[in-house]
N, C-alpha and C positions, 0 to 999 in steps of 0.2 A: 385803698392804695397800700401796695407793701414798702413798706420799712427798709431805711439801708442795713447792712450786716458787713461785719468785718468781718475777711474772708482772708484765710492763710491758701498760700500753693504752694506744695510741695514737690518740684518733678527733676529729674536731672539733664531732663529737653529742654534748652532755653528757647525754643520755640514753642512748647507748649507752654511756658508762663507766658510767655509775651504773649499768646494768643487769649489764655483765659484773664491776666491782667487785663487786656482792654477792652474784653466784653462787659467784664462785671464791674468796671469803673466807668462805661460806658453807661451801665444801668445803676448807676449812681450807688455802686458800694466801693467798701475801703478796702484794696488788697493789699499783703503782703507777700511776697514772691521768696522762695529761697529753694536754694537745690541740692541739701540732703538732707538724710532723717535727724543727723543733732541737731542741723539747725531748724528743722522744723520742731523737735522737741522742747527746745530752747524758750523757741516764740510761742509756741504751744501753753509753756508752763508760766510764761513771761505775763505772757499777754489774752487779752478777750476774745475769742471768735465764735461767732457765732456759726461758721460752718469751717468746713479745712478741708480741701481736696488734695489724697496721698497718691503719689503714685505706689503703685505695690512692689517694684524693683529699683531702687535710687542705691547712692554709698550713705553708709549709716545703716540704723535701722531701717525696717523694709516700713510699708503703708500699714500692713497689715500688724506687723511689731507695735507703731505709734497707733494703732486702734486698742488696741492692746491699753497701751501705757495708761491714753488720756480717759480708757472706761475707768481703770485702776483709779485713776485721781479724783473719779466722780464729776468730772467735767459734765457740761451739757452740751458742748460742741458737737454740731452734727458732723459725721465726718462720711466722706464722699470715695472709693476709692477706684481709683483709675490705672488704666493697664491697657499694655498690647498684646497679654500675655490671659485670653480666653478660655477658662479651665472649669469645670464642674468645681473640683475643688477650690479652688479661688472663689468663683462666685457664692458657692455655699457657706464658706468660711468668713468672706467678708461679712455679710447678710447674720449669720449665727453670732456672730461678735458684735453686732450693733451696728453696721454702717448703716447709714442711708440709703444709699446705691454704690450701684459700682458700673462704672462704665469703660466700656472698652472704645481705645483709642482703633479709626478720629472719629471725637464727637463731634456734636452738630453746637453752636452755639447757642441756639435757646433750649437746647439739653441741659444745658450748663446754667443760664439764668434763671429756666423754670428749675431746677434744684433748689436755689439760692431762697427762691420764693417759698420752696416747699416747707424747708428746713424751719424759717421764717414763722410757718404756720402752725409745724409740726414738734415744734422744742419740745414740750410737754410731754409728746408722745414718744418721743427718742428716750427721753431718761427711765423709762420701761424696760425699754432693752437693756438686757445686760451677759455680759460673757459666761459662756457658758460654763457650767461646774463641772466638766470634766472635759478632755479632751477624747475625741474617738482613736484608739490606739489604733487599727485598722477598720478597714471598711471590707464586706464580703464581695464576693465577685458579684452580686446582685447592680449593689452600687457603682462598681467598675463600669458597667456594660451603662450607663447613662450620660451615655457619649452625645456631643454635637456642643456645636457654637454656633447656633442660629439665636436671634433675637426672641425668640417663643421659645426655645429649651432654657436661654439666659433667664429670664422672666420668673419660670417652673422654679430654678436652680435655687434663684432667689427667696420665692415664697418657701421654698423647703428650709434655709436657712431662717427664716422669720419663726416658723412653726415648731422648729424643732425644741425649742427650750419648754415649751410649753405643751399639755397635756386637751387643749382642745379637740375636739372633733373634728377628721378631717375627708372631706368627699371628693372622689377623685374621677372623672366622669374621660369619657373618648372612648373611641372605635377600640373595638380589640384589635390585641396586638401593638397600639402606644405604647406599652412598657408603665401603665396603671400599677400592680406591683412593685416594681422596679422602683417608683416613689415612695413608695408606702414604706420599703426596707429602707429608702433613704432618707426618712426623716425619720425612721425608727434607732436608725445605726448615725446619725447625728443628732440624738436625745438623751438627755439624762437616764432612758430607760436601755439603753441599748445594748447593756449587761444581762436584763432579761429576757425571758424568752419574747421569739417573736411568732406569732400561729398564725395562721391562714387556713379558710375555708373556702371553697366554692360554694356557696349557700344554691347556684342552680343547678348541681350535680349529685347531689344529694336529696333524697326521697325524704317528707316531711317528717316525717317520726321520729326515723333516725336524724336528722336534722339538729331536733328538738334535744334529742341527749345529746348530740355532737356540740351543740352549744353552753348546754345549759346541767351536763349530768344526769345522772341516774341515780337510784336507789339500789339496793338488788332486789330481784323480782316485782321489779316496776312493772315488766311487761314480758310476755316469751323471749325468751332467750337471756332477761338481765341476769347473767348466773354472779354477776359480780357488780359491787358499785363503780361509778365510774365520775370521776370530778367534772369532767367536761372542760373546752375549750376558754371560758369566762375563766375558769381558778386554774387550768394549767400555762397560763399567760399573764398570770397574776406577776403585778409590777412591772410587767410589760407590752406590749401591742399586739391588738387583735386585728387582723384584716379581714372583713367579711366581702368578699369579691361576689361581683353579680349580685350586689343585694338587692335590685330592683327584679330580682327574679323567686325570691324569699316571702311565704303564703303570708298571705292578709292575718292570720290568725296569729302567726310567729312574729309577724311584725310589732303585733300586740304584746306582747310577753317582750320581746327586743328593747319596747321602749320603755315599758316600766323598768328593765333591769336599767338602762339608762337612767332615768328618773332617781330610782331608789340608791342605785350601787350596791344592789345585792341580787343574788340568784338564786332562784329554786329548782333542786332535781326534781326530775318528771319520777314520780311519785315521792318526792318526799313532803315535812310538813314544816319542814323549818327553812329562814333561807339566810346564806351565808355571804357576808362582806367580799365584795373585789374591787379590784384598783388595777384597771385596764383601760390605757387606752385606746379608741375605736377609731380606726379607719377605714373606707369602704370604699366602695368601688363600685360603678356599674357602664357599660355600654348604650343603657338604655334612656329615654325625656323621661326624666323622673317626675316634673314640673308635670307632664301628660300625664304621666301612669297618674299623679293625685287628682289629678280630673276624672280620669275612667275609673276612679277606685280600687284602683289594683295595684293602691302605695298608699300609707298612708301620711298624712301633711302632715300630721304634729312630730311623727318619725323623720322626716325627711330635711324640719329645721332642725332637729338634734343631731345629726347629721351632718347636714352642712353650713357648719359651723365655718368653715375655712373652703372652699370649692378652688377646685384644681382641674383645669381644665383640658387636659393631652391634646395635642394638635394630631391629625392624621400627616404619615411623613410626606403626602402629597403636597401638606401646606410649610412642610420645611426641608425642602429640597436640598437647600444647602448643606444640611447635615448628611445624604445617601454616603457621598463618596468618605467622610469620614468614620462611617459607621460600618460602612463594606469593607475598608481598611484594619478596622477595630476587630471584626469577627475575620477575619480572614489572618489576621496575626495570632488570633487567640485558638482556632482551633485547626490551625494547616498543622502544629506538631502532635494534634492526637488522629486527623485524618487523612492525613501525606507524609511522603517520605523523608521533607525536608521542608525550608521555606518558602512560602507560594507567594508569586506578587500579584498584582490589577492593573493592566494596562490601561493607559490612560483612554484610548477606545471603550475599552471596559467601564470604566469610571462613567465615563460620558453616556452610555447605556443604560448605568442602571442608572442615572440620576435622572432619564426621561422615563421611565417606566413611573406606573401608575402606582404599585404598590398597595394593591386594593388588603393586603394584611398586615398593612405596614410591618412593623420593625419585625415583628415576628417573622414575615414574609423573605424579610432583602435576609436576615440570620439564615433561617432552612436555606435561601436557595445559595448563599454564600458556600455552607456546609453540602450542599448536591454538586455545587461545582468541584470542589475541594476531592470530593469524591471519586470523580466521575473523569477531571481536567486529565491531563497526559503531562502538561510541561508545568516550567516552575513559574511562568507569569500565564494567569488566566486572560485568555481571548474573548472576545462580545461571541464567539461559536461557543465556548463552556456555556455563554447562558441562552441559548438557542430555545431550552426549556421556556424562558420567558417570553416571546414573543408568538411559539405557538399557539396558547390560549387568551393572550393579552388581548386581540381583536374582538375576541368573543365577550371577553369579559366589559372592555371597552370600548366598545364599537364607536370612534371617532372620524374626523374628516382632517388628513393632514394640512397642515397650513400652506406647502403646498399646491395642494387641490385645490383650498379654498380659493388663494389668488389665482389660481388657472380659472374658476370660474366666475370672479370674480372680475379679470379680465375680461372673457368670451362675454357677460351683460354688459361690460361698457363698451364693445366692440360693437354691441348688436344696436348701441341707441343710433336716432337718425343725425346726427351731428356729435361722434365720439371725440372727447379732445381732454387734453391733461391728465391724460391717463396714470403716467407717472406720478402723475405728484398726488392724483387721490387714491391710488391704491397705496402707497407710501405714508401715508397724512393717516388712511384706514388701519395701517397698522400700529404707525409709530404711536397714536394718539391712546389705546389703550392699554401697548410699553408703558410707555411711560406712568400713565394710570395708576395701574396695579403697581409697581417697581414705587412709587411714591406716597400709594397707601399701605405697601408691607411697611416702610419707613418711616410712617407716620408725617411725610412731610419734610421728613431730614435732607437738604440737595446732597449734602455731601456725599450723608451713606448710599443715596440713591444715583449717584454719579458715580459711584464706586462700584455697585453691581453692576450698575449697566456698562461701565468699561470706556465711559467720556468724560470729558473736561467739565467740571461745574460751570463752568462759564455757558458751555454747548447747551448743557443741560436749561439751564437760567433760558439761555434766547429761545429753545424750544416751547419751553412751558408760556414765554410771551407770546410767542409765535403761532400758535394752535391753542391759547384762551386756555389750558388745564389751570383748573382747582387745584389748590395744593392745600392737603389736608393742613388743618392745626392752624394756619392763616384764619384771623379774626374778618 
């Protein structure tokens, strides 16, 4: 049974303390309500709590300031911060400072109670976290371009903020073209390391030899052509992050040599006879079931837990639609003034185009075809004809049954049985029932957030899911 916790709110919505006061006094804990940051600081320094939900924008100090304060004071208060205001850097920054979560308004209400619990369980492990030692004075455009406010980039955003204080190993897996990279620089450039250099290799683009001193040095006349010594990628990344990209594509033999330099924290040049201390940290990447390849031998296991120490797992932008339109947004601001004459816009036609394409190269894909419209467009707002290119090979690549076609023949079988009746309501019942489904497993069960995609009244939603028998995840 969990334990009650004294629970501070801090928000300047009186409807959102009244909403989370009588959840969590409902669930038998003690709240206190107030609505700005002195007076949350006040009670904060006054009194005991065992969790504190801030909002990130009140008068007073911000959520993010009183995270700040009570890490300063060595407090053990988990603190919670909440916002309508969905941002990479928000979420990274709360997460790298120590919160617990951070949740963007409206939440769901056993979001809010399974916290209280978490906090609960997790005291011990909170006073680990601690604020970071430096602050990132800027971020490079790498970091910029890791755009979206879907619930699966939130999540990534997070874990990047959790990692970055710390020099663990981190494995970063999904389709090419997620923006694998693009992590790897942002928990590089929100780390204590982020002053040193940061390297990257393609380890499957590279021929094994050369590989081998690309990683690890040379001697001179190690081999034809060494006219020179050369430190390698391990010491010129020294104090700061290595990225080995595609490492699931890196020979069995190299992997060997890889994991000892893990192991020991020292490298040896290919011919030399001594080997030298580094202090790098290893992030990696691949495309490919790394879990497989250690089955067929063409990885090896005891590499692959050094490794994945922390796993990161990229969603394909198929699975977070909701980020297209803001990320076609994001690339079409950033490069209409190096590839047009002036500012280009997305018409909302547009918008709605590409967020139903498939995007079989995700991000990398919607960026090029972004940059060919940009190109290629005549006016200053790009039309669904600018991206004409997409739909020519889409079928091919795709080969789908519009929905529809499906209810056209879907119809034409119930027409055909010997007694057709209620047609309406089972071709209707057919779709609505796995809407809803899916819309309630992306939410995990949340009515609200799932009432809020789908564009109804929680109330609708509620009698529907009575009404047609759905599961709703996270329900005991």
């Amino acid at each position: 049974m969990i334990a009650s916790a004294r629970v501070l709110v801090a928000d300047d919505e009186a409807s959102i303390r009244f909403v989370l006061r009588e959840a969590l006094e409902e669930a038998g804990h003690e709240v206190v309500a107030v609505e700005d940051g002195n007076e949350a600081f006040e009670a904060l320094v006054s009194g005991t709590f065992q969790v504190a939900f801030l909002d990130i924008r009140m008068p007073g100090p911000s959520g993010l300031e009183l995270l700040d304060r009570v890490r300063a004071l060595a407090s053990d208060t988990a603190i919670v911060i909440i916002t309508a205001q969905n941002t990479f850097d928000n979420a990274v920054e709360a997460m790298k400072r120590g919160a617990l979560d951070y949740l963007v308004k409206p939440f769901g209400i056993s979001e809010i109670t399974a916290l209280v619990d978490k906090a609960l369980r997790t005291r011990a492990l909170q006073r680990e976290v601690r604020e970071l030692r430096r602050e990132v004075g800027h971020r490079s455009d790498q970091v910029d371009q890791l755009v979206g406010k879907s619930s699966a980039l939130l999540e990534i955003f997070k874990t990047i903020g959790r990692v970055a204080t710390s020099s663990v190993s981190v494995l970063i897996t999904g389709e090419s073209g997620t923006g694998k990279e693009l992590v790897a620089h942002a928990i590089h450039q929100a780390s204590p390391r982020a002053a040193a250099p940061f390297a990257a290799v393609n380890t499957a683009a590279i021929p094994r030899d050369l590989l081998e001193s690309e990683l690890f040095g040379h001697e001179r006349g190690a081999f034809t052509g060494a006219v020179a010594a050369r430190a390698g990628l391990f010491r010129d990344a020294s104090g700061g992050t290595l990225f080995l990209d595609e490492i699931g594509d890196m020979p069995v033999e190299l992997q060997t040599k890889l994991l000892r330099v893990l192991q020991s924290g020292e490298v040896t040049p290919v011919g030399g006879r001594g080997s030298v201390p580094v202090d790098v940290r290893i992030i990696a990447a691949s495309n490919r079931d790394l879990d497989a390849a250690t089955r067929d031998g063409t990885f090896r296991e005891d590499l692959l837990y050094r490794l994945r120490v922390v796993p990161i797992r990229m969603p394909p932008l198929r699975e977070h639609r909701e980020d297209v339109a803001l990320l076609a947004q994001h690339f079409t601001a950033r490069y209409a003034p190096e590839l047009s004459s002036g500012p280009r816009f997305l018409a909302d036609e547009t918008l709605d185009l590409l967020t139903c394409h498939e995007w079989p190269g995700n991000v990398r894909e919607l960026e090029n075809a972004i940059k060919r419209a940009l190109v290629l467009g005549s006016g200053n707002v790009l039309a669904p004809e600018d991206f004409a290119f997409l739909q020519d090979g889409s079928a091919a690549r795709h080969p789908r049954t519009e929905l529809s076609e499906l209810v056209a023949r879907k119809v034409e079988a119930a027409l055909a049985e010997p007694e057709p009746g209620e047609i309406y309501r089972r071709i209707l019942e057919g779709a609505e029932r796995p809407l809803l489904e899916a819309v309630l497993a992306h939410t995990d069960g949340n009515q609200i957030r799932a009432a809020a995609l789908l564009g109804i009244n929680r109330n609708t939603l509620r009698k529907k899911i009575v009404d047609l028998g759905i599961p709703v995840p996270g329900r005991a």
